[in-house]
C-alpha positions as YAML, in Angstrom:
chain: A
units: angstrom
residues:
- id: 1
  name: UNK
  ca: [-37.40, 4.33, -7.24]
- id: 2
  name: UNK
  ca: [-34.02, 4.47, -5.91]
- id: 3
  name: UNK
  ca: [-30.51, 4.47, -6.99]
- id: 4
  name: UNK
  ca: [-30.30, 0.82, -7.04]
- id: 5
  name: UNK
  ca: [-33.43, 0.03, -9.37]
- id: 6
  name: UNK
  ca: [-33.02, -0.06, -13.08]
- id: 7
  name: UNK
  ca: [-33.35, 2.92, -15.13]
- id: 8
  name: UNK
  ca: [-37.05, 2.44, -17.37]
- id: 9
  name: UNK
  ca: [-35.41, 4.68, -20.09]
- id: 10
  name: UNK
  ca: [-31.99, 6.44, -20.99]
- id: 11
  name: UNK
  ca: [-33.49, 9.69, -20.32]
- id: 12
  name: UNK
  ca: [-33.98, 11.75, -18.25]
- id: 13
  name: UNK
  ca: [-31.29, 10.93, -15.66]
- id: 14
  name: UNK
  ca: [-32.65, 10.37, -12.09]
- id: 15
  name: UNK
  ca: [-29.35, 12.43, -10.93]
- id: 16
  name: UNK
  ca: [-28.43, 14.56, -13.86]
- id: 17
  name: UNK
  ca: [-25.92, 15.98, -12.02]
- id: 18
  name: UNK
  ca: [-23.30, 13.05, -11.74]
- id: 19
  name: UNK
  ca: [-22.81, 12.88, -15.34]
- id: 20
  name: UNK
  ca: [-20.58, 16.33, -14.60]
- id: 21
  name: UNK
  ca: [-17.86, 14.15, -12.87]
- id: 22
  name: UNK
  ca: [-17.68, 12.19, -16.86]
- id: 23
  name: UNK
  ca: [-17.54, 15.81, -18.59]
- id: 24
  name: UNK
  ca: [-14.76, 16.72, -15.83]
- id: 25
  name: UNK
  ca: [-12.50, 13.82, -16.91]
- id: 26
  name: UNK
  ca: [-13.41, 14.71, -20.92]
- id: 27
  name: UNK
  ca: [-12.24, 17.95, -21.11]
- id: 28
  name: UNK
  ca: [-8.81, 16.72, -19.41]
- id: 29
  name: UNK
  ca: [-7.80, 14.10, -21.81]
- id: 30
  name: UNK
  ca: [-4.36, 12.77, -22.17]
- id: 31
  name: UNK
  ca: [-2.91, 9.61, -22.93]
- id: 32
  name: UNK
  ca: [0.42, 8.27, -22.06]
- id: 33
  name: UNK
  ca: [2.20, 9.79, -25.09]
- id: 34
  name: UNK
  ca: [1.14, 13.06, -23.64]
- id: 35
  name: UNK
  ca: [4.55, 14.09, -22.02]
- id: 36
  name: UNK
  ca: [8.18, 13.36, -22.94]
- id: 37
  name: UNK
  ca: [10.22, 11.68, -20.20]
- id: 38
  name: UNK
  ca: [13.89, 12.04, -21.27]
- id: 39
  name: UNK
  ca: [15.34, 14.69, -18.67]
- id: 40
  name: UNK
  ca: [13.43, 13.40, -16.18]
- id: 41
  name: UNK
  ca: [15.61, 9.63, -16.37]
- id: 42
  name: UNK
  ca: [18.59, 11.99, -16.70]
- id: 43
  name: UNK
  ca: [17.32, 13.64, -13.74]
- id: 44
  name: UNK
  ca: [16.62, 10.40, -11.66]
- id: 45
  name: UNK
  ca: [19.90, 9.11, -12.81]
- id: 46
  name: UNK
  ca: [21.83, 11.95, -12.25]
- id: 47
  name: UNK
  ca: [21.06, 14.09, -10.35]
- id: 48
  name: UNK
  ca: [19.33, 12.65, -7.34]
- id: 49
  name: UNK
  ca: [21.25, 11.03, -4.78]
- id: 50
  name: UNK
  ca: [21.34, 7.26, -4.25]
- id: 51
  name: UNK
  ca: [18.71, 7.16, -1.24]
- id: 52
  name: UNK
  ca: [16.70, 9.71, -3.17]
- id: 53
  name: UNK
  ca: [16.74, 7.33, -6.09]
- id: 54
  name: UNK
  ca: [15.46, 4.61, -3.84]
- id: 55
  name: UNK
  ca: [12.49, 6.70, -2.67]
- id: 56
  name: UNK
  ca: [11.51, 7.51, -6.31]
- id: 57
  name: UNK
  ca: [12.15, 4.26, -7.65]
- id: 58
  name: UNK
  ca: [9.91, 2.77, -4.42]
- id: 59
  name: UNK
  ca: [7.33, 5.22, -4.70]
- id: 60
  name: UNK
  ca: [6.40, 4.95, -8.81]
- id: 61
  name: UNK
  ca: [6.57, 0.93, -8.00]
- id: 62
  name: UNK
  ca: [3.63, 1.26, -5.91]
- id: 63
  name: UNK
  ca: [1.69, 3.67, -7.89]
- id: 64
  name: UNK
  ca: [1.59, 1.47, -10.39]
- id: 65
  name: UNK
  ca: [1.29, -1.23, -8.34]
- id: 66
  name: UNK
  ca: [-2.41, 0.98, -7.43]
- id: 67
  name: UNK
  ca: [-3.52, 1.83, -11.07]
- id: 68
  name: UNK
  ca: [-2.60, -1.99, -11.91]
- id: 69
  name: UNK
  ca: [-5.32, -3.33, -9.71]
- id: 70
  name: UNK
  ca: [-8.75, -0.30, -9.79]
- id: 71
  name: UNK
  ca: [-9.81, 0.32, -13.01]
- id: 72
  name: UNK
  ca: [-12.28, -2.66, -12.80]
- id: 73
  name: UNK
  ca: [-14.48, -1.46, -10.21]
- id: 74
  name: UNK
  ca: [-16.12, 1.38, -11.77]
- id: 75
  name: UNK
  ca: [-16.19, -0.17, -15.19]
- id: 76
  name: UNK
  ca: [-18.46, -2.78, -13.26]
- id: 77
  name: UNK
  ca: [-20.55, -0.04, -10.81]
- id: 78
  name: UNK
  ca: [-23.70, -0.05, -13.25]
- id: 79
  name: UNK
  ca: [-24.48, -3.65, -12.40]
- id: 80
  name: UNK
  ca: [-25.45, -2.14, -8.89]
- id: 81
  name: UNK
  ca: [-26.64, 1.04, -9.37]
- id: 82
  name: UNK
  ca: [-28.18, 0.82, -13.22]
- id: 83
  name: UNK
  ca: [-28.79, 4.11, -13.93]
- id: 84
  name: UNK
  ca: [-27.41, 5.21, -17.67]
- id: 85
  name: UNK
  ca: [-25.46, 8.46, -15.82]
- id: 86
  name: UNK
  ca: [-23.55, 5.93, -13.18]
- id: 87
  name: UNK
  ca: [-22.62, 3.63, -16.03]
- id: 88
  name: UNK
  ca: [-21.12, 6.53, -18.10]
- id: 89
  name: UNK
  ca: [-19.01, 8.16, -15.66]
- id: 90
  name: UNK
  ca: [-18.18, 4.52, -14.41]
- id: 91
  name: UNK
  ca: [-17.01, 3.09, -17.79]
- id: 92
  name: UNK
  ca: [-15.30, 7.13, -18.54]
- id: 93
  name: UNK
  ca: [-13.52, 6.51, -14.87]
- id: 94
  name: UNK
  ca: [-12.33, 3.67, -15.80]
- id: 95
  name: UNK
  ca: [-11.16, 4.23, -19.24]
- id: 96
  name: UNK
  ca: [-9.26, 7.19, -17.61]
- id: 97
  name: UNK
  ca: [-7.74, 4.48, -14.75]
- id: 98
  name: UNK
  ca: [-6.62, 2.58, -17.76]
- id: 99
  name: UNK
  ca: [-4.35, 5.48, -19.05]
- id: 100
  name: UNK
  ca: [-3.34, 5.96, -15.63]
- id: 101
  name: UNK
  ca: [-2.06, 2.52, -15.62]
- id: 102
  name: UNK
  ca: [-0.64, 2.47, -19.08]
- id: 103
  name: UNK
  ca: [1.32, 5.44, -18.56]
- id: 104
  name: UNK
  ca: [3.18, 4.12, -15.27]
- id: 105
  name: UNK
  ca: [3.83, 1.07, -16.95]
- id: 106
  name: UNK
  ca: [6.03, 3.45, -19.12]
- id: 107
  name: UNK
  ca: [7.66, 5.25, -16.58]
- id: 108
  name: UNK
  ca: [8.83, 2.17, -15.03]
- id: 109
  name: UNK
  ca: [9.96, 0.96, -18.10]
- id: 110
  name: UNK
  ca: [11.50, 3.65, -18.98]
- id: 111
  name: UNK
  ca: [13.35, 3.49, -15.08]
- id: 112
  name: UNK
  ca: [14.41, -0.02, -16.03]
- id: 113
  name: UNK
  ca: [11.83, -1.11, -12.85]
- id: 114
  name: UNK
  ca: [10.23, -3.52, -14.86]
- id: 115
  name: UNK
  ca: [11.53, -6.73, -12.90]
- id: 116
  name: UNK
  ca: [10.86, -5.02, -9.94]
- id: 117
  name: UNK
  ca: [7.22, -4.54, -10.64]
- id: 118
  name: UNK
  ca: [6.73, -8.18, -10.97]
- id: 119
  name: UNK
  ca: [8.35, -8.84, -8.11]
- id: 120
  name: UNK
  ca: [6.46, -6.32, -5.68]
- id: 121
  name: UNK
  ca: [3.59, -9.09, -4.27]
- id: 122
  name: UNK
  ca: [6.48, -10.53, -2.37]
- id: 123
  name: UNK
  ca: [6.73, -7.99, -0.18]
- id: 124
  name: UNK
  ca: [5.26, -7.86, 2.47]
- id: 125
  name: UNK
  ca: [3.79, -4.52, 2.68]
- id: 126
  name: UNK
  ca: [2.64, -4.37, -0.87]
- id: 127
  name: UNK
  ca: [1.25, -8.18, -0.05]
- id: 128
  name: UNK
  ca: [-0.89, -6.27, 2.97]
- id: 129
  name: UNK
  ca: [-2.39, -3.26, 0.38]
- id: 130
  name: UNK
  ca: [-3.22, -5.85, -1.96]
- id: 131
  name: UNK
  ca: [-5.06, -8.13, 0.53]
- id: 132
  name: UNK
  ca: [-7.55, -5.08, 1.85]
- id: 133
  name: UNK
  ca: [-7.77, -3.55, -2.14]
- id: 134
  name: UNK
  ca: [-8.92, -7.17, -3.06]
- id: 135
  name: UNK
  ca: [-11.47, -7.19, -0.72]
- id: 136
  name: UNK
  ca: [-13.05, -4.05, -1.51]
- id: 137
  name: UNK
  ca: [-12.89, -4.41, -5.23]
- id: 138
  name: UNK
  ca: [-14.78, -7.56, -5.27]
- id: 139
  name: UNK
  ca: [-17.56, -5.30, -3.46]
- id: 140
  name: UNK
  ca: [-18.99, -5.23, -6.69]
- id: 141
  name: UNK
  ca: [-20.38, -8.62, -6.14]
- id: 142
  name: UNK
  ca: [-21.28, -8.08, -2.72]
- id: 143
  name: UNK
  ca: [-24.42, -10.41, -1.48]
- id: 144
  name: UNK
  ca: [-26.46, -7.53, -0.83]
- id: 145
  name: UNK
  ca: [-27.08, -3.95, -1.22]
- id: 146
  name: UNK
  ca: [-25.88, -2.67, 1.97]
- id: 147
  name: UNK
  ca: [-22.85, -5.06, 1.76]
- id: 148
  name: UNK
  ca: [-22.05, -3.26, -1.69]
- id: 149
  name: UNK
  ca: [-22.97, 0.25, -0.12]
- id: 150
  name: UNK
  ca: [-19.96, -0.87, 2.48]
- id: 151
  name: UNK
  ca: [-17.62, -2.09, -0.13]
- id: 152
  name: UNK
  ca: [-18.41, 1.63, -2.06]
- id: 153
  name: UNK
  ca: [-17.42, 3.44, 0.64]
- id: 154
  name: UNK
  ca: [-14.51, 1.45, 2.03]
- id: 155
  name: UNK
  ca: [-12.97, 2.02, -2.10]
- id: 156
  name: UNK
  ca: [-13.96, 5.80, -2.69]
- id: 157
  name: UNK
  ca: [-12.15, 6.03, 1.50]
- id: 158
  name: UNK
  ca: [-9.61, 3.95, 1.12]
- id: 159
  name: UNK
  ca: [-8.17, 3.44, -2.33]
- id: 160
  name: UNK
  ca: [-9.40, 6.38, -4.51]
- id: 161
  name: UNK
  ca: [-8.66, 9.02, -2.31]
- id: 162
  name: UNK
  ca: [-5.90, 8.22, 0.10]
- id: 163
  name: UNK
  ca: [-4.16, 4.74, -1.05]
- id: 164
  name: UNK
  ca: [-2.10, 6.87, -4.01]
- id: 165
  name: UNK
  ca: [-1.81, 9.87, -2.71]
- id: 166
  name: UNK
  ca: [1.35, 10.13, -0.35]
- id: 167
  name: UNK
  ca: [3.05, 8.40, -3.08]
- id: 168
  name: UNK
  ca: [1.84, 10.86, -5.72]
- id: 169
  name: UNK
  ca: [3.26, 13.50, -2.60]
- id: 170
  name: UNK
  ca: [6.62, 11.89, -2.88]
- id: 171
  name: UNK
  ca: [7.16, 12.28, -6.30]
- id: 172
  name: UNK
  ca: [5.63, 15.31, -6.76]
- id: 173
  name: UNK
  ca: [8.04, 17.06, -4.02]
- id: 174
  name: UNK
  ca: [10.95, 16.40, -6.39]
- id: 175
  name: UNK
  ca: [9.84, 19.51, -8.75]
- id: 176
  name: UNK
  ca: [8.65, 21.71, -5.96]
- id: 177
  name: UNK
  ca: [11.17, 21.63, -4.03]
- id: 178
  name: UNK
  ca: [14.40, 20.46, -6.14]
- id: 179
  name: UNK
  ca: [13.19, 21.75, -10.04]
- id: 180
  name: UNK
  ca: [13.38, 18.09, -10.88]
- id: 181
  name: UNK
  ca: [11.20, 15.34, -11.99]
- id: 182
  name: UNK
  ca: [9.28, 17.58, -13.87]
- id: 183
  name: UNK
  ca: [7.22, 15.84, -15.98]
- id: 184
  name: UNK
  ca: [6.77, 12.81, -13.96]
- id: 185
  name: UNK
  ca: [5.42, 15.74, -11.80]
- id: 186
  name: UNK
  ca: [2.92, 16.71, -15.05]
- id: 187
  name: UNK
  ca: [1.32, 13.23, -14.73]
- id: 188
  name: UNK
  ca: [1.25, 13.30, -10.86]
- id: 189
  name: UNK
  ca: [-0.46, 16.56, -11.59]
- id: 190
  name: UNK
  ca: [-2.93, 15.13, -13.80]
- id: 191
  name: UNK
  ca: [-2.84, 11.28, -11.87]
- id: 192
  name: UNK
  ca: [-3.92, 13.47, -8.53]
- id: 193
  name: UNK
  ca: [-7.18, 15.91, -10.03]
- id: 194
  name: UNK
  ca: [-8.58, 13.32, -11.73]
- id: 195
  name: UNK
  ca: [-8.31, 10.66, -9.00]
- id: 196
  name: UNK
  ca: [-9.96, 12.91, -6.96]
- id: 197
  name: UNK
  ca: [-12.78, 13.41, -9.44]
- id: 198
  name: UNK
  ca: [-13.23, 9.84, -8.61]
- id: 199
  name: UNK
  ca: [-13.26, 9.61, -5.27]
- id: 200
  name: UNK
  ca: [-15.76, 12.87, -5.08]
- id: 201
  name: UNK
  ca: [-18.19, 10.98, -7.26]
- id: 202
  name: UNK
  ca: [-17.57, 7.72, -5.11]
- id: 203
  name: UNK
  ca: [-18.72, 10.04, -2.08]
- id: 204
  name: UNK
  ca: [-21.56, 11.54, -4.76]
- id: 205
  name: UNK
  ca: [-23.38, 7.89, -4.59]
- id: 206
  name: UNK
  ca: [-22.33, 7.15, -1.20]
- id: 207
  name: UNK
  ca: [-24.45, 10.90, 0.20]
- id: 208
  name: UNK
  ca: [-27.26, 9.44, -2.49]
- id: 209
  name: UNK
  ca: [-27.66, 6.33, -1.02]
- id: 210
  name: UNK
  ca: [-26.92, 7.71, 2.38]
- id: 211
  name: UNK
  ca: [-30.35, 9.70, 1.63]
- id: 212
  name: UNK
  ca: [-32.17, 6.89, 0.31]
- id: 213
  name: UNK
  ca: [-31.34, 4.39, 2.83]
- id: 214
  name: UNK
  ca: [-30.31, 6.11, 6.36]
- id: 215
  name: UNK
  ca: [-31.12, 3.49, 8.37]
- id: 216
  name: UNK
  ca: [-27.98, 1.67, 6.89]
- id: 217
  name: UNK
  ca: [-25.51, 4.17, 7.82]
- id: 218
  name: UNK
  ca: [-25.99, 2.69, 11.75]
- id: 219
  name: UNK
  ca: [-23.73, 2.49, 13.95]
- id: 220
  name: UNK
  ca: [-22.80, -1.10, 13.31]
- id: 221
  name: UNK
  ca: [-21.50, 0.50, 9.74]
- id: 222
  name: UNK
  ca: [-19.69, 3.40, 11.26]
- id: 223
  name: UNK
  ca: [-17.62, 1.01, 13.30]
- id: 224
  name: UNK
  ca: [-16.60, -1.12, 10.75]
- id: 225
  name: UNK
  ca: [-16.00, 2.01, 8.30]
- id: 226
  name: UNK
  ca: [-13.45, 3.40, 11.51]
- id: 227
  name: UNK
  ca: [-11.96, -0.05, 11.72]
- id: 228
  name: UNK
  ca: [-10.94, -0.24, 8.07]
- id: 229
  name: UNK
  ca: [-9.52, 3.13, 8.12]
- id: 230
  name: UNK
  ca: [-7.70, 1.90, 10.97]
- id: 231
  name: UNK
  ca: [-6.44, -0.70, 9.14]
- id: 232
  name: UNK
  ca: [-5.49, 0.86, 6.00]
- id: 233
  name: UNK
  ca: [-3.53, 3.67, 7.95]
- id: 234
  name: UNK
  ca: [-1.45, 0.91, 9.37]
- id: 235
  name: UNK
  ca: [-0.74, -0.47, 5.97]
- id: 236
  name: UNK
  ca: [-0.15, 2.70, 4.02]
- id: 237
  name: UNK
  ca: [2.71, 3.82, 7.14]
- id: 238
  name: UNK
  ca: [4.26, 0.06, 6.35]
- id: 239
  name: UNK
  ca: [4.36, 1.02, 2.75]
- id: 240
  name: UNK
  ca: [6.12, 4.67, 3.98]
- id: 241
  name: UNK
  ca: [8.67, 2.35, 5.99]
- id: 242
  name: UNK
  ca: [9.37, 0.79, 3.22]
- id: 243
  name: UNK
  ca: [9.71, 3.71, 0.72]
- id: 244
  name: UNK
  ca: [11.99, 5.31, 3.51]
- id: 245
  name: UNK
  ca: [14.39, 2.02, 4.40]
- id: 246
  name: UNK
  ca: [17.57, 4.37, 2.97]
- id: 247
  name: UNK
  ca: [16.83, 7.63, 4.42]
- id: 248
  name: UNK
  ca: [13.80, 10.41, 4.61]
- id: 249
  name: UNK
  ca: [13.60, 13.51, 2.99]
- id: 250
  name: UNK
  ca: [14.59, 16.60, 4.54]
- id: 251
  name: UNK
  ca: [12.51, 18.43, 2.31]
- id: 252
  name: UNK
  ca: [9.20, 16.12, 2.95]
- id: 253
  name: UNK
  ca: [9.45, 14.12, 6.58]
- id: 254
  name: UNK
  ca: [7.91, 10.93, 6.60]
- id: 255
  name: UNK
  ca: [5.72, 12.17, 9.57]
- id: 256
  name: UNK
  ca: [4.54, 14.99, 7.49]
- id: 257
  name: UNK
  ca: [3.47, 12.44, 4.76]
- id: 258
  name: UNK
  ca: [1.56, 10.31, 7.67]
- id: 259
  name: UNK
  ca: [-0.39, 13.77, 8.74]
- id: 260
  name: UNK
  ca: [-1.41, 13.95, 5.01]
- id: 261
  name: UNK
  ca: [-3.15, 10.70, 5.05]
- id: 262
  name: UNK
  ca: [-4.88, 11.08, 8.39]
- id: 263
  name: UNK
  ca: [-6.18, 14.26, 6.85]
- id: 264
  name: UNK
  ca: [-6.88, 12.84, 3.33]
- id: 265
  name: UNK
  ca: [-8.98, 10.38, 5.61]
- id: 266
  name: UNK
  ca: [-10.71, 12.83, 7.71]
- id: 267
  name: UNK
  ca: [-11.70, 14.16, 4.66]
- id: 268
  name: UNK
  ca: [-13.48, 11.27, 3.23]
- id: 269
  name: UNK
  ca: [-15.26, 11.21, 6.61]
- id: 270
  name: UNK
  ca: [-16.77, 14.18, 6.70]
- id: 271
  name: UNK
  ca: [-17.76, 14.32, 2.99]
- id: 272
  name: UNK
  ca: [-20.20, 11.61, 3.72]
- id: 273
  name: UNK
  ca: [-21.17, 12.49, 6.85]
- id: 274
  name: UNK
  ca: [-19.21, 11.52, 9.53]
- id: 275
  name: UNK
  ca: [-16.83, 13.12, 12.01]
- id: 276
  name: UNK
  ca: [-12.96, 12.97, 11.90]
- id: 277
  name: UNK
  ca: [-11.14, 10.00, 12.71]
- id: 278
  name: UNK
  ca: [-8.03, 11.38, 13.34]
- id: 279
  name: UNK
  ca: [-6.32, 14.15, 15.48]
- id: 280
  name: UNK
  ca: [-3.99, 16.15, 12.73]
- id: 281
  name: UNK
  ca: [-1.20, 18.21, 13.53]
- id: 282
  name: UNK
  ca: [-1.81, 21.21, 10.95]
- id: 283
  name: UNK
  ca: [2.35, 22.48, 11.74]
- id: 284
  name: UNK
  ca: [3.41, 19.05, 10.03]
- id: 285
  name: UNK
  ca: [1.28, 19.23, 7.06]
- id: 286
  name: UNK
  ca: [3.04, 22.53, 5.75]
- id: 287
  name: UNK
  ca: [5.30, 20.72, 3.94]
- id: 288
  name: UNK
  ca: [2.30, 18.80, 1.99]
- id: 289
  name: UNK
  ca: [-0.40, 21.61, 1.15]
- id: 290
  name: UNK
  ca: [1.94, 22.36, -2.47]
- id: 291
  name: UNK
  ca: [0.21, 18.79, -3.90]
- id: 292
  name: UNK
  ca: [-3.49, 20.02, -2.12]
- id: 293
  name: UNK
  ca: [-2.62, 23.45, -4.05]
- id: 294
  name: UNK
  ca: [-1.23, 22.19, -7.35]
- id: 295
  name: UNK
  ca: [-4.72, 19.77, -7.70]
- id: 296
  name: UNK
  ca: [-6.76, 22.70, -7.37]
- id: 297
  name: UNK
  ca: [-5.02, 26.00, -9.05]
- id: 298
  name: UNK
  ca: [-4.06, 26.35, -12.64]
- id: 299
  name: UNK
  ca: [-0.49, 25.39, -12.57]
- id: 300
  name: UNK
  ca: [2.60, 27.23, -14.44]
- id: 301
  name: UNK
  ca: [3.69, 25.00, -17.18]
- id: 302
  name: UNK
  ca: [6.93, 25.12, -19.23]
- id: 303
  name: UNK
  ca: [5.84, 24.25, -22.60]
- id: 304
  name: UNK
  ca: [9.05, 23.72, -23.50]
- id: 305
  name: UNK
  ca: [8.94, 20.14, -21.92]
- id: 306
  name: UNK
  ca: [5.17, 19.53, -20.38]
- id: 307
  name: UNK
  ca: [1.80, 19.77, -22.25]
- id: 308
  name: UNK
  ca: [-0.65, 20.70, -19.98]
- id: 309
  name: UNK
  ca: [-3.58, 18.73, -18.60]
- id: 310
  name: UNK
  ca: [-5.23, 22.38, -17.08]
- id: 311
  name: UNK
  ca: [-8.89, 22.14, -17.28]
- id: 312
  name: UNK
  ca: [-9.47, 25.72, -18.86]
- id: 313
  name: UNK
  ca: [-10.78, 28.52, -17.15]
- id: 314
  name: UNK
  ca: [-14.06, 27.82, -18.54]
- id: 315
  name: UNK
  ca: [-14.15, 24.05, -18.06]
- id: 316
  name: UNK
  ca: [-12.06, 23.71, -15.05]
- id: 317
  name: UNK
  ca: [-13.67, 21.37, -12.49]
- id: 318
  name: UNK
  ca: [-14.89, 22.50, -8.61]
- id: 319
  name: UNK
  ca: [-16.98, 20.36, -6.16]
- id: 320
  name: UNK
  ca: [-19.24, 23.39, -6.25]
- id: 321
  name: UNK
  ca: [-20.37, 23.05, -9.72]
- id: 322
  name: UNK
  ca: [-21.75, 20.12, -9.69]
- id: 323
  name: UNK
  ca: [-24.84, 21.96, -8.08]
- id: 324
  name: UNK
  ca: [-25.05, 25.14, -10.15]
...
């Protein structure tokens, strides 16, 4: 029986161990109400400078421009793979993309970017991420099970663990290297661990299937994996254009941001087997490894003004649990 044919009972689980990536999401929960956002407006309105403004205001558009359009395709994984563990963490995944999405909603509200938000699909780079995140989310419904396999790992690659993040960067650089923002950097805090809960348990079915079916993973399938990435590198630098029209930062260079994503996609690769598809120059990245540190250390947290989302020290979530 593989991962693909339909569970005979709810228990046991025929891979107990995924439903860890469900309890890792649990143990974090927040909702949109979570945080208070009033000094960071006076901060963005204040105290950052009119290009800086720009890059915020840019940036939170197309994060929630992201969370608007996944949290349907893991809600909708179990009619693939019906297994009772893949549909709870699917339907817990995307109950957790649906705060995601409610609570940037509010943060552009509460930057008067409302408007804006409706208005993004007219341009043109947010026009070309929503073109290749269509495709892949309709994977769902893909013709066959190796087309779906391709759709599954062109979403966990693409869109769960790279498409957000040099946004989530942007922000987040605000607080670590001006004090500011600091709340909005609270829910990029809790945005980044827990999209990269699921984009490890994307790659946790992808190295299942991978097992089950080798003979798909050809090399027909590596070149069109390499050619998306391709692709979606192209788009996410158009978006960085765009987010950078006024000026850069001189905290957080825009080339730094496009080493992050080359190694956010190397990453991907080599977590389900492949080899790297880009060449990454470590020196730039220095100015990124704060977000890479802050998703994976228990943060400092002024209670004053953030609640945290810390996974204790007892619950807190590492890849290398899931097989202890």
């Amino acid at each position: 029986m593989s991962i693909f044919d339909k569970a005979e009972k709810v228990k046991p689980y025929t891979y107990p161990h995924l439903i860890k990536y469900a309890h890792a999401i649990h143990e974090s929960f927040w909702t949109p109400e979570h945080f208070t956002y009033d000094r960071d407006v006076n901060d963005f309105k204040t105290k950052l400078t009119e290009g800086e403004q720009d890059i915020v205001k840019k940036s939170m558009l197309a994060i929630g421009f992201i969370e608007n359009k996944v949290k349907t395709f893991y809600a909708r994984i179990d009619m693939r793979l019906p297994k009772t563990e893949v549909a709870i963490v699917g339907h817990t995944i995307a109950s957790n993309e649906a705060i995601h999405q409610m609570t940037y909603e509010k943060l552009l509200g509460l930057l008067g970017l409302d408007e804006e938000f409706e208005k993004l699909d007219s341009i043109p780079c947010m026009q070309g991420r929503a073109d290749y995140l269509g495709k892949y989310l309709k994977g769902v419904n893909s013709r066959s099970d190796k087309e779906f396999t391709k759709s599954l790992i062109l979403f966990t690659l693409l869109v769960e663990n790279v498409s957000l993040f040099s946004q989530l960067l942007i922000v987040s650089s605000f607080k670590k290297y001006k004090n500011l923002l600091s709340n909005f950097n609270a829910v990029i805090g809790a945005t980044s661990r827990e999209e990269d809960i699921h984009a490890k348990f994307g790659e946790d079915l992808i190295r299942i299937i991978r097992r089950e079916f080798p003979e798909w993973f050809d090399d027909e399938m590596e070149r069109k994996i390499r050619g998306n990435i391709n692709k979606a590198y192209k788009a996410e630098c158009e978006i960085l254009n765009w987010i950078f029209e006024k000026q850069e930062l001189n905290f957080l260079p825009k080339e730094s941001i496009q080493e992050y994503l080359k190694e956010r996609f190397n990453n991907s690769l080599n977590k389900i087997g492949y080899s790297n598809e880009f060449e990454v120059d470590s020196k730039l990245l220095e100015p990124t490894e704060f977000l890479e540190v802050q998703m994976r250390a228990s943060s400092s947290f002024d209670f004053f003004n953030e609640k945290s989302t810390e996974y204790s020290q007892n619950t807190a979530f590492d890849e290398e649990d899931l097989w202890n």
